[in-house]
N, C-alpha and C positions, 0 to 999 in steps of 0.2 A: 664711276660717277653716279651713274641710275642708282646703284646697289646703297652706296653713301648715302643719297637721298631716302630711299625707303626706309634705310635704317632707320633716320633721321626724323620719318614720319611715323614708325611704327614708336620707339622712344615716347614722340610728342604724344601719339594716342594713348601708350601707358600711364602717361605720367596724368592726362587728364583724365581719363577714364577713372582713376580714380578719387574724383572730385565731387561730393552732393552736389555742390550746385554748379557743375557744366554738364552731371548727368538730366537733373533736371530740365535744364535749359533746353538739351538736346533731344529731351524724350517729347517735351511740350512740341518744341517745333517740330521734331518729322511728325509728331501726330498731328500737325495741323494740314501739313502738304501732304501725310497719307491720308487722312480723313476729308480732305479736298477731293483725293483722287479717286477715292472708293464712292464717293457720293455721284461723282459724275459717272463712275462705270454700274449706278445705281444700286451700291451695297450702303449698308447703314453704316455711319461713319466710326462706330465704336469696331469693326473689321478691320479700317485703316487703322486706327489707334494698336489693336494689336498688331498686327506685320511690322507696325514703326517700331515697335519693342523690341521683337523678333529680329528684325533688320539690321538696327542699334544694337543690340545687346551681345554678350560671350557668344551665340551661335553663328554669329556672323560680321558685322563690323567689328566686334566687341569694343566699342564706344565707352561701353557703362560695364564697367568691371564688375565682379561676382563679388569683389570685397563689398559694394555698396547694396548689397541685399539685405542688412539690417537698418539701416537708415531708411531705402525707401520703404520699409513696411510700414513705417509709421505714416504715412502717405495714403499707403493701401487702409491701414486701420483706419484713418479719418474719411477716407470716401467710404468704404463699408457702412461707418457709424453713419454718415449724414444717405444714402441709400436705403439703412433701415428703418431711417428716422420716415423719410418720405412713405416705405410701405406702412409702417405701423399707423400714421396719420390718416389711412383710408379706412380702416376699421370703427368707423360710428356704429355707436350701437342698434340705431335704427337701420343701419346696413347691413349689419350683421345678421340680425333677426331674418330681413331676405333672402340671404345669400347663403347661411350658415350650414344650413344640412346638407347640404351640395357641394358647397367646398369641403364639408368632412366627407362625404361619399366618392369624391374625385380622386382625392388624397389618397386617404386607404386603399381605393382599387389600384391608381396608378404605382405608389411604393410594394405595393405587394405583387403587382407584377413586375416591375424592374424587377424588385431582390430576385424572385422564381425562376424568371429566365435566364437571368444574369447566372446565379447560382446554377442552374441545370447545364447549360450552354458551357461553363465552364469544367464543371466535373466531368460530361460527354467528350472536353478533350482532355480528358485525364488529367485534371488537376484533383486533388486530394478535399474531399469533402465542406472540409473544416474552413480551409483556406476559400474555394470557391462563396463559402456562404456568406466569411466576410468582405469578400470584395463585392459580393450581389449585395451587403447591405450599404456601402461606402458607394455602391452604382445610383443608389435612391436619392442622392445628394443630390440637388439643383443649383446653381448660381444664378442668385437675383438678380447679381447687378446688371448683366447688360440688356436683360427684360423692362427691367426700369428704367434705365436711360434710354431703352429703344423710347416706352413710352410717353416718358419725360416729351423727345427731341419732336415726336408726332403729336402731343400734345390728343391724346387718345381717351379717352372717354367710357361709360356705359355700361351695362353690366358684365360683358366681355372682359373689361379689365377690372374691374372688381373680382369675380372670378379669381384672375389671375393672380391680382394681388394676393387675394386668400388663401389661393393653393403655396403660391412660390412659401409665403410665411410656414402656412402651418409645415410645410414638406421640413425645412429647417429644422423643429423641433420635434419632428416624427422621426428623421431621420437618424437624430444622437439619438433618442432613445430604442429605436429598433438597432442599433448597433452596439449596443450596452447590451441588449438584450441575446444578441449573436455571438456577441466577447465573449461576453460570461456564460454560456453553452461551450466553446470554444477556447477558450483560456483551459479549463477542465478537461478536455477530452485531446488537448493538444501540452499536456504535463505541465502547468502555469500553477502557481501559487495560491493565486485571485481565487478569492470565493465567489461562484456566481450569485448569491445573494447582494453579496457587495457591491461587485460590478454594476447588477443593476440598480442597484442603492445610489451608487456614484452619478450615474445615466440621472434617474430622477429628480438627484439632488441639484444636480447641474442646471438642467432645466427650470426647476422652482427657483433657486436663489435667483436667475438670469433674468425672471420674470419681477424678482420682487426688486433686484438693483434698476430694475428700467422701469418699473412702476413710480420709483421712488424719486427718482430723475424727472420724470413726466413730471409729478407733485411739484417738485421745484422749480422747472420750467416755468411753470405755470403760476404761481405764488409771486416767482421774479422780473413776470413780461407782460403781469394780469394791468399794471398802471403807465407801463412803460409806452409811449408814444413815438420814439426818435427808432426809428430802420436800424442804425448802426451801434446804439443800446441793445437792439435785440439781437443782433449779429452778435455783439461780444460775447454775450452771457448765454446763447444758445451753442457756441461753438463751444464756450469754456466750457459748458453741463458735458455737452457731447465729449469733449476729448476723456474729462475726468470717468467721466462712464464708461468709455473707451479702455483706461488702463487700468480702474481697477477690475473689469470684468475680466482682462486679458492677464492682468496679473493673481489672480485666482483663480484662473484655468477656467471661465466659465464663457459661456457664449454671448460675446462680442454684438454679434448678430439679432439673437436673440430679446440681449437688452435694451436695443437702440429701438429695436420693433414695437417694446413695450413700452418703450418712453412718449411714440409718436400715439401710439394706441391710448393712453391716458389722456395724455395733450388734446388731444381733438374731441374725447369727452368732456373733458373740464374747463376747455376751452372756448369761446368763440373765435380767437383771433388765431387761431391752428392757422388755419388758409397763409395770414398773415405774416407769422411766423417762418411756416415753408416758404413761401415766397421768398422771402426778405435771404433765407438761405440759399435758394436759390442763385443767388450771384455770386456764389461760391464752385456750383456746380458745375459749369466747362471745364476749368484749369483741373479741377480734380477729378473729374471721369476722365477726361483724356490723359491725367499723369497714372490713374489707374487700371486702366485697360492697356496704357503702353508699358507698365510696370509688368502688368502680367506676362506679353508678349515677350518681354528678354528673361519671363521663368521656362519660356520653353524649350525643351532641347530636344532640337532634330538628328542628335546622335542617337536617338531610340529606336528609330528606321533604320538602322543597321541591322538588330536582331529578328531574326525571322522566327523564334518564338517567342518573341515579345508583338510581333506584326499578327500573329495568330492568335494568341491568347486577346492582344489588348484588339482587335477586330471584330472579335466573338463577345468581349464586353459591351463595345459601343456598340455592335446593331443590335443586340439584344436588350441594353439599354433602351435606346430610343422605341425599339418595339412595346417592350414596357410601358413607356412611358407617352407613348400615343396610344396605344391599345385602352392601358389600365385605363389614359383620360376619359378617352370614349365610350369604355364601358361604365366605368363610374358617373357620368351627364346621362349616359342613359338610364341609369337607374336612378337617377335624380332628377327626371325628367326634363334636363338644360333644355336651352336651345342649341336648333340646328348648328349654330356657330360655332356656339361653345364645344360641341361635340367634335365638330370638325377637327378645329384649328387650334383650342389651346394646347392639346398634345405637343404643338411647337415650338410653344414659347420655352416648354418644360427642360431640353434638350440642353446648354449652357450649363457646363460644369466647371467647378475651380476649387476656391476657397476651401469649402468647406469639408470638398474629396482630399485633398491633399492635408491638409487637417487629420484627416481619420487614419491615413494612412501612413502618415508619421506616428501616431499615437502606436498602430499596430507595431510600428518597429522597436518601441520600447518595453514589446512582450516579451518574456525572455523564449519563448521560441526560436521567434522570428531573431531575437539576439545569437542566440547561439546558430540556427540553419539561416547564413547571411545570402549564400545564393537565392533561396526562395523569396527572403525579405526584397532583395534587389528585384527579383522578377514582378513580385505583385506591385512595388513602388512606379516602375518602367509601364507596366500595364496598365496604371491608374494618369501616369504623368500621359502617356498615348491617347487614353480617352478627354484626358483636359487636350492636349493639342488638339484634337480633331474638333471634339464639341464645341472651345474658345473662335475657331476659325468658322466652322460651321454653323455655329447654332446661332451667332445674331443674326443672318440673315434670314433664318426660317425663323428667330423670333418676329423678324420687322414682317417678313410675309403673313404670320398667323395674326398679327395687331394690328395690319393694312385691309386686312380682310375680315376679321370679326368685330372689330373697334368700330365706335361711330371718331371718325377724325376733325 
């Protein structure tokens, strides 16, 4: 009878589980009672969101079936775009002129120490030069978003997050291009096709067009919402710019991220009513951080703790990561002469990786190396997915710690 029953229940969960919208449904609400519960055990509530994913998802309920990983990416794509939209609208040019030579000098020191240690750290345990170099430059990768929603939800201020904003941005487009740059050293010396001129031809083209479709978006924004008076006018046509900016950056292979950052970055030049705008989007923003941060959580698979060199290699990533990446911070504010703050603590916000690692690392699988020696491609994918579980769990809370403490709140 019990056994009839389970059956019964396992059926029913197959049969929804693969459903858009009972996955949604289910993802919103546990991340509303895990993000309740992480708040009261005084974790920032983008934590609960991911474990509800995690929880929900193929590693464990499996709720939300793996067939529905195409669909919700367009989910993840629209909170991305309206994530970058917010960074890019910090960028006044009168701010920049402040803040500018410091967040280039944070930058560079902190990515050049990730890639160094990451890369050393890993050839000292005998990974193969080439390979180590490219996973130290796919370690430089940051993930905005749950830095921004930390500061979103604290409502954080100052030049602490100005800073912050600056580094998370420019790290984004330092990092395609210092991995264009890796490839293409790397493609050659590991028997590839790809000319390294080209490679990094590819890296900078990417970048420029990324810059000029989100500039171009800004323009229109701004042309379309410069007379517009009604909230939910500027809701329509801010969401429409966004999505279509969205697909064709992504159907062009170019950055997604990149574009959304230069549309906010225009907009609040050319704008006065930027403030306005954000805002009004704004009321967009819970349903979709929480459907994307629990989105992430059911990409994580905790069958990667099985392998005990995957637990070595991908452990020797992440602390040498993070060492990088507080180190480089604080060396870079020192020689920029930040504040005490700054030096301290934004090394933590730094630490949140995703998107745009796993991104890199799929790209690597379509070397034909990596195509033909599929063990190794498997090892550095498990390496990198190990550093997004660990960093996804760990790093919003030492982002919410460094923006509780260097932030005027």
């Amino acid at each position: 009878m019990l056994s009839d029953i389970s059956l019964f229940l396992m059926q029913l969960r197959d049969e929804f589980s693969r459903h858009i919208v009972f996955g949604m449904g289910v993802l919103l609400t546990g991340s509303y009672f895990m993000g309740r519960l992480a708040e009261k055990l005084n974790l920032p509530s983008i934590t609960g969101f991911i474990l509800a994913g995690l929880l929900i998802g193929p590693s464990c309920l499996g709720l939300v079936h793996t067939d529905l990983e195409g669909a919700l990416a367009s989910v993840t794509e629209i909170a991305l775009a309206l994530i970058a939209l917010v960074i890019g609208s910090e960028f006044r040019l009168k701010k920049l002129k402040s803040i500018g030579k410091p967040v280039l000098l944070i930058t560079i020191f902190q990515m050049t120490a990730t890639f160094l240690l990451v890369t050393i750290g890993l050839m000292l345990a005998g990974m193969k030069s080439e390979i180590a170099a490219l996973l130290g430059a796919i370690a430089s990768a940051t993930a905005p978003a749950a830095t921004v929603a930390i500061i979103r939800n604290l409502k954080a201020r100052g030049p602490f997050v100005d800073h912050l904003y600056g580094v998370v941005a420019l790290d984004d487009a330092g990092c395609v291009l210092l991995f264009g740059l890796v490839s293409a050293v790397a493609s050659n010396t590991l028997g590839a096709d790809t000319g390294a001129l080209l490679t990094i031809l590819h890296a900078v083209t990417e970048i420029l067009l990324s810059l000029l479709i989100g500039a171009v978006a800004g323009w229109l924004l701004h042309l379309l919402t410069r007379s517009s008076r009604r909230k939910n006018e500027m809701l329509i046509i801010c969401l429409g710019i966004l999505l279509l900016l969205s697909a064709v950056a992504n159907l062009f292979h170019l950055s997604a991220l990149l574009a959304a950052m230069t549309t906010g970055a225009v907009l609040t030049n050319l704008s006065r009513r930027t403030h306005r705008i954000i805002t009004t989007m704004d009321s967009l923003s819970p349903p979709l951080y929480a459907s994307f941060f629990a989105i992430a959580g059911t990409e994580l698979n905790l069958s990667i703790l099985t392998s005990g060199n995957v637990l070595l290699l991908g452990g020797i990533f992440v602390l040498a990561r993070a060492v990088g990446k507080i180190g480089g911070v604080f060396a870079g504010a020192s020689a920029a002469g930040s504040d005490r703050l700054i030096k301290k603590y934004l090394g933590l916000g730094m630490l949140p990786q995703a998107g745009v690692a796993i991104g890199l690392v799929l790209f690597l699988q379509s070397m034909p190396y990596f195509m033909a020696n599929t063990e190794i491609s498997a090892t550095i994918v498990n390496v990198v997915l190990f550093s997004v579980l660990v960093n996804e769990l760990a790093g919003p809370p030492l982002s919410r710690y460094a923006v509780t403490r260097g932030a005027t709140l």
